[in-house]
C-alpha positions in Angstrom: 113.1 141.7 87.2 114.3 139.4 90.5 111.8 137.9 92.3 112.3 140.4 95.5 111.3 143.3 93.1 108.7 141.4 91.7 107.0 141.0 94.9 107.6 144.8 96.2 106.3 146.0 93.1 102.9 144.1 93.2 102.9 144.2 96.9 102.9 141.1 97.5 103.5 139.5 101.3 106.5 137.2 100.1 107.3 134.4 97.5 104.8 131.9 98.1 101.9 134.5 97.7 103.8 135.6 94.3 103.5 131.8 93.5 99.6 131.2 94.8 98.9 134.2 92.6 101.0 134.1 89.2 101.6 130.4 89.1 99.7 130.5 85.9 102.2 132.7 84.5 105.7 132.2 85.9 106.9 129.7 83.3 110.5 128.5 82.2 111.3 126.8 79.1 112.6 123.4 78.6 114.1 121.1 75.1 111.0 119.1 74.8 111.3 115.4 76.2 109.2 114.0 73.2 111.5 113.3 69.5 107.5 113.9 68.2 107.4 117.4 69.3 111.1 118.0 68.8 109.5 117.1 64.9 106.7 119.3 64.8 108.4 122.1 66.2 111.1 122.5 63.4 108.7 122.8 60.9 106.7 126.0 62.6 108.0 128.9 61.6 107.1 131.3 65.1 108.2 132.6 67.9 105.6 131.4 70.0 103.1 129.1 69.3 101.0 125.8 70.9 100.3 122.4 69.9 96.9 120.5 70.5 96.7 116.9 70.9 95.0 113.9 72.4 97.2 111.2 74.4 96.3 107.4 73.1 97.5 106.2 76.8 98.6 107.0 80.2 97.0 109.6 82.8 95.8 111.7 80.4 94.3 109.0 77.5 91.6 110.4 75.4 91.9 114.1 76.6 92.9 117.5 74.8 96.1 118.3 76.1 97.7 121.8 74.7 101.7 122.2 75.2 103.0 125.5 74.5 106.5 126.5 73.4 108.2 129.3 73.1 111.7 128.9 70.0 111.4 125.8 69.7 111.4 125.2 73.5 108.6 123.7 75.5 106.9 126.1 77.9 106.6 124.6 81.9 104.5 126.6 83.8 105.1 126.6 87.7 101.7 125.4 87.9 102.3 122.4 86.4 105.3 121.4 88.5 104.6 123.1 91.7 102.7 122.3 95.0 101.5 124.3 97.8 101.0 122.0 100.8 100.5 123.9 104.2 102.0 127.2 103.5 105.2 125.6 101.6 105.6 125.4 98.5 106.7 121.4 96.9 108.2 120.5 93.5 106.5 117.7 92.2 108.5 115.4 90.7 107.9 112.2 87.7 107.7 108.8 89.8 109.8 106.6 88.3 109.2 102.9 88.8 112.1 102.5 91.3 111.4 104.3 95.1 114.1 104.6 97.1 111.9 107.2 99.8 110.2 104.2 102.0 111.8 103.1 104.9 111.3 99.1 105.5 112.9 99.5 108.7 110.9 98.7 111.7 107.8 97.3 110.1 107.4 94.0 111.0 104.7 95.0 114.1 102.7 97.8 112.2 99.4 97.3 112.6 99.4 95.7 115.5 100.4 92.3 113.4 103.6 90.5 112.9 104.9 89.2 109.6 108.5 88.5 109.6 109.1 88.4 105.7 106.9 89.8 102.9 104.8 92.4 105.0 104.7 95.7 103.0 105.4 98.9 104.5 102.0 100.9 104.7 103.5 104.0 103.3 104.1 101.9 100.1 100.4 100.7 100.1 99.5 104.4 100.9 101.4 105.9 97.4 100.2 103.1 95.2 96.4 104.0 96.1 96.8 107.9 96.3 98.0 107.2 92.7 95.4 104.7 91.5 92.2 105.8 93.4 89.9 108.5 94.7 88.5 108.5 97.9 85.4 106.2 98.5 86.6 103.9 95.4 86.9 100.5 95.9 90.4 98.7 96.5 90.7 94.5 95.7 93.3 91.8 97.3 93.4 89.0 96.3 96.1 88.2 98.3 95.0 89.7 101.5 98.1 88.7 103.7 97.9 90.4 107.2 96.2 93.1 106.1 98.0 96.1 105.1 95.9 97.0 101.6 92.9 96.9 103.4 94.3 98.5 106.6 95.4 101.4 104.7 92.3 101.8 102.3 90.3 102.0 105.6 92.5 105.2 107.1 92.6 106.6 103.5 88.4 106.4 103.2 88.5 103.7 100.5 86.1 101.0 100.5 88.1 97.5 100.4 87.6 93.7 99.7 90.4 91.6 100.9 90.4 87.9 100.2 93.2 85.2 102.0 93.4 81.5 102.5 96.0 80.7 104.4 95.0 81.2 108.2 97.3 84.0 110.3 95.8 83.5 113.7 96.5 86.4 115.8 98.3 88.2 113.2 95.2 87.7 110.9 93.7 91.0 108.3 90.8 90.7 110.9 92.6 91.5 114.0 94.3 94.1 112.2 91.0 95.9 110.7 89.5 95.5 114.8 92.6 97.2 115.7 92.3 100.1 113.3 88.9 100.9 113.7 90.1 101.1 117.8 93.1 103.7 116.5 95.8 101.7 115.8 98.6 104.8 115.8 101.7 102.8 113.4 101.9 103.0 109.8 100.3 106.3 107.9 98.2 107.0 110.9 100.0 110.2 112.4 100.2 110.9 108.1 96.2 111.0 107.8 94.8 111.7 111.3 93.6 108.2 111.9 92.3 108.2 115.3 89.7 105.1 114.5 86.7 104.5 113.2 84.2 102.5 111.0 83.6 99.5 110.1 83.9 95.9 108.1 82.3 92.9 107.5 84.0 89.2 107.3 83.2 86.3 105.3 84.5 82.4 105.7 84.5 80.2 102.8 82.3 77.1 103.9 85.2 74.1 103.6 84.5 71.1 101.9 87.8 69.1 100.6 89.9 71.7 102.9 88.1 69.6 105.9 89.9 66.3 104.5 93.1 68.1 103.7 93.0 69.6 107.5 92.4 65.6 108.8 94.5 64.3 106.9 97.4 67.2 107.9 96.5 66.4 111.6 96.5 62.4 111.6 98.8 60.6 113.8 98.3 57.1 112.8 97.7 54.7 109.8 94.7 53.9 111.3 93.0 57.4 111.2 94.0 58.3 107.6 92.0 54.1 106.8 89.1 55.6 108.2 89.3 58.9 106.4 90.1 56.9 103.1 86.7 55.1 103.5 85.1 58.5 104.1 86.8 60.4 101.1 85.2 57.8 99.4 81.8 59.0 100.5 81.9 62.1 100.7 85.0 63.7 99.4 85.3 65.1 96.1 88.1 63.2 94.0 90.4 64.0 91.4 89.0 62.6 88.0 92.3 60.7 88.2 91.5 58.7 91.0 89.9 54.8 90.7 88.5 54.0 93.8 88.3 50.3 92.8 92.2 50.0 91.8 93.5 51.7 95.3 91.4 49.2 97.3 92.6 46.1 95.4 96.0 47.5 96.1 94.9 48.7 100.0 98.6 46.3 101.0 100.3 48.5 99.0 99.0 51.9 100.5 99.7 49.9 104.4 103.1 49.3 103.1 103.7 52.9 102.9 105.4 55.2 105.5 102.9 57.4 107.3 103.8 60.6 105.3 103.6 59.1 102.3 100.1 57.5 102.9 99.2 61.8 103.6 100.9 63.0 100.2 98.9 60.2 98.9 95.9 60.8 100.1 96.0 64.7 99.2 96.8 63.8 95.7 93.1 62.1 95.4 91.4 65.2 96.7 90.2 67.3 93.8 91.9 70.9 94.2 89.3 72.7 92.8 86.4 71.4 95.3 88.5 72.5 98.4 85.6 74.7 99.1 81.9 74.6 98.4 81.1 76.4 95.4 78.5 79.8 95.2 76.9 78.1 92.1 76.5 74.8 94.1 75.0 76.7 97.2 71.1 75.1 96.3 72.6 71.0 96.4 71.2 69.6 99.6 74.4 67.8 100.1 76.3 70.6 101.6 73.6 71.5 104.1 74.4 75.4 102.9 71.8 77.2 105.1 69.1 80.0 104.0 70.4 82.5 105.8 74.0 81.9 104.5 72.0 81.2 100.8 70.7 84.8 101.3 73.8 86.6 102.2 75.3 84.7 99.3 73.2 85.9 96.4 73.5 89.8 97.8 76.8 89.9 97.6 76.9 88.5 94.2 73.9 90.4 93.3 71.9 87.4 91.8 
């Protein structure tokens, strides 16, 4: 029977109420993309039969699946590979890990931010999510950039934490978040129906060898990086490689040295790890953290 009579006969409107309605039911049948069920299926003797089994990984790890099949030839029923998004019907198709349907073109500004090289496009942000979340789930950066992970978790009703060290200025994640909770219309936003709204919350790590790093960075004479020298040695914490009693028995040698190389020197003693002040050093005195700051702390941790 075609289609057309198929739809006279159980007077049906047209095809996509004939696919709403039997979707369940319309099936074709396919070789079997799995050498295992290709296996199992020579040694069953019918016409039609199904095979039950639970999936050790992917999507569907740890759930009864049943495949049907039909002379040794898998059963796909349109359900399974069809879509009905605002009255058209959609043929949903196996990502592969290569996806040539983003356009990178004209990017660089979305947001309301500018990022000349390594900004992603937000319609890549947006598929990785849909595939990987549900709404109100909670979406981690680590590498928070200008933005775009936790611009797009925002429009897409996601919770977000987005965490960056380097420093963006204007073109910052902040100013991007203020500008999508005030509508910004580029990216997915036409997509989704962003129009603005909501909310975040900001957090600056409290500096402690960063400040050094920064003043040292920003010196413009021999004399300012001596004075910091004698206040690294006070306050700054140094790499474990570092003997304070050797470099200042040797304090003509580090004069001798071009200005430059006195900075890449001094950034060598700063321990790496201490840049900022540590949560579980919060309580020493010696980094004047204060109890409001303490407080806000421990309930983000939860401690």
């Amino acid at each position: 029977m075609s289609l057309d009579d198929f739809i006279k006969e159980n007077k049906l409107k047209n095809e996509i109420e004939a696919y709403e309605k039997y979707a369940d039911k319309i099936f074709q049948t396919v070789i079997s993309e799995s050498s295992i069920f290709e296996k199992v299926c020579e040694k069953i003797d019918k016409e039609f039969y199904s095979i039950e089994y639970t999936p050790r990984s992917g999507r569907w790890k740890g759930r009864q699946i049943t495949r049907y099949f039909y002379k040794k030839r898998e059963v796909i029923f349109l359900s399974l590979i069809t879509e009905i998004i605002n009255g058209s019907l959609y043929r949903r198709e196996k990502l592969s890990n290569l996806w040539l349907d983003i356009s990178w073109q004209g990017i660089m500004n979305e947001g309301g931010v500018s990022l000349k090289y390594g900004k992603k496009a937000e319609k890549l942000i947006q598929k990785i999510i849909e595939l990987s979340t549900n709404e109100g789930d909670i979406v981690l950066d680590f590498f928070a950039g200008t933005g775009t992970t936790c611009a797009v978790a925002h429009k897409m009703g996601r919770q977000y934490i987005g965490v960056e060290q380097l420093d963006y200025g204007e073109n910052s994640a902040v100013v991007r978040l203020k500008n999508v909770i005030n509508g910004d219309p580029t990216g997915i936003s036409k997509e989704v129906g962003w129009k603005g709204d909501g909310d975040f919350v900001y957090l600056e790590l409290m500096k402690w060898n960063e400040n050094f790093v920064e003043k040292i960075l920003s010196a413009k004479t021999k004399d300012e990086l001596k004075k910091l020298w004698e206040t690294m040695k006070e306050k700054a914490f140094l790499s474990y490689k570092v003997d304070i009693k050797t470099i200042d028995e040797h304090a003509k040698d580090f004069d001798d040295l071009s200005i430059e190389d006195q900075k890449r020197f001094l950034l060598e003693c700063l321990g790496k790890n201490h840049l900022y002040v540590n949560y579980s050093e919060i309580d020493d005195e010696e980094y004047g953290v204060s109890e409001e700051d303490k407080k806000l702390n421990r309930e983000f941790y939860k401690t």
